[in-house]
C-alpha positions as CSV (number, residue, x, y, z in Angstrom):
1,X,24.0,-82.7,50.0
2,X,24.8,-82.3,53.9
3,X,25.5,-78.8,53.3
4,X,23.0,-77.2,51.2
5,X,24.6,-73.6,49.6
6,X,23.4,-70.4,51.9
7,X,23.7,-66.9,51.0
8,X,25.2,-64.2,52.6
9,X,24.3,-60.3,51.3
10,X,25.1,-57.1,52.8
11,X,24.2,-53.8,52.1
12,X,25.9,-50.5,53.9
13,X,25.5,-46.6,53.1
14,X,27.1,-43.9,54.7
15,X,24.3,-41.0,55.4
16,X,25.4,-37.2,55.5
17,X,23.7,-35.9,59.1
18,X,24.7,-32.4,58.8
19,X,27.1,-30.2,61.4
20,X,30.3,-32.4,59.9
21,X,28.3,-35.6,61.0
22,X,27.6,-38.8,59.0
23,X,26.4,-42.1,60.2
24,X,26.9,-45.8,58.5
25,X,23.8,-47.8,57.9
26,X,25.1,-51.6,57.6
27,X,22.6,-54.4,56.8
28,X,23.6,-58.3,56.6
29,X,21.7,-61.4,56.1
30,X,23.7,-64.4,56.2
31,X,23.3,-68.1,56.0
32,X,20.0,-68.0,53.7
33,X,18.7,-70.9,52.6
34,X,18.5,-70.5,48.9
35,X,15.1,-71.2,47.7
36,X,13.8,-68.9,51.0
37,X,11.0,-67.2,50.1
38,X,10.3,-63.3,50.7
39,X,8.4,-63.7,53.7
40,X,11.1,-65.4,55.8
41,X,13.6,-62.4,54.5
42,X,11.0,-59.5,55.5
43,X,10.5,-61.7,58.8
44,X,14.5,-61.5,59.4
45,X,14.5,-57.7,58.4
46,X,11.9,-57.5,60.6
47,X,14.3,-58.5,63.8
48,X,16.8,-56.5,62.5
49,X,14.3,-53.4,62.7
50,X,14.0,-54.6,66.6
51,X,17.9,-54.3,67.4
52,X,18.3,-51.2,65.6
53,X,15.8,-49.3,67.6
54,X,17.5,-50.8,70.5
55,X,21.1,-50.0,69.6
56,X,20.3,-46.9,68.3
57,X,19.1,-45.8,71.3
58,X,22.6,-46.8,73.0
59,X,24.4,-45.5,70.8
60,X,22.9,-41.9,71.1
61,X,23.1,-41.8,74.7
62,X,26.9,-43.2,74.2
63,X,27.5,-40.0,71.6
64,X,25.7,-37.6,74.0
65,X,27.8,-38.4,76.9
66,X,30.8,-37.8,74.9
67,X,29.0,-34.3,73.7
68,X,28.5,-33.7,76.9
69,X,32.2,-33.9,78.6
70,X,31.5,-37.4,79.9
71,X,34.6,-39.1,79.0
């Protein structure tokens, strides 16, 4: 088969922060192999973990700018 099947599984949550604030927690994997084993998931995840720290961050100073009058 040239094009063996992939997956593609998502995952999102909206999380109650307090103060009339929520935030959305969105997770994808896409274009698994199928037969990939839980390792090279965990080692995906494991990226993702990487640009969330880094986005988060970015989006925080974003929000407190706007908190802040800088518009």
């Amino acid at each position: 088969m040239d094009n063996p099947i992939k997956i593609c599984m998502s995952v999102s949550r909206k999380v109650n922060l307090g103060n009339y604030e929520s935030g959305d927690v969105f997770l994808s994997l896409s274009d698994v192999p199928v037969g990939a084993t839980q390792q090279q998931v965990e080692d995906a995840l494991q990226t993702s973990k990487i640009v969330w720290d880094v986005l988060r961050a970015e989006v925080n100073q974003k929000a407190a700018a706007l908190k802040g009058g800088d518009r």
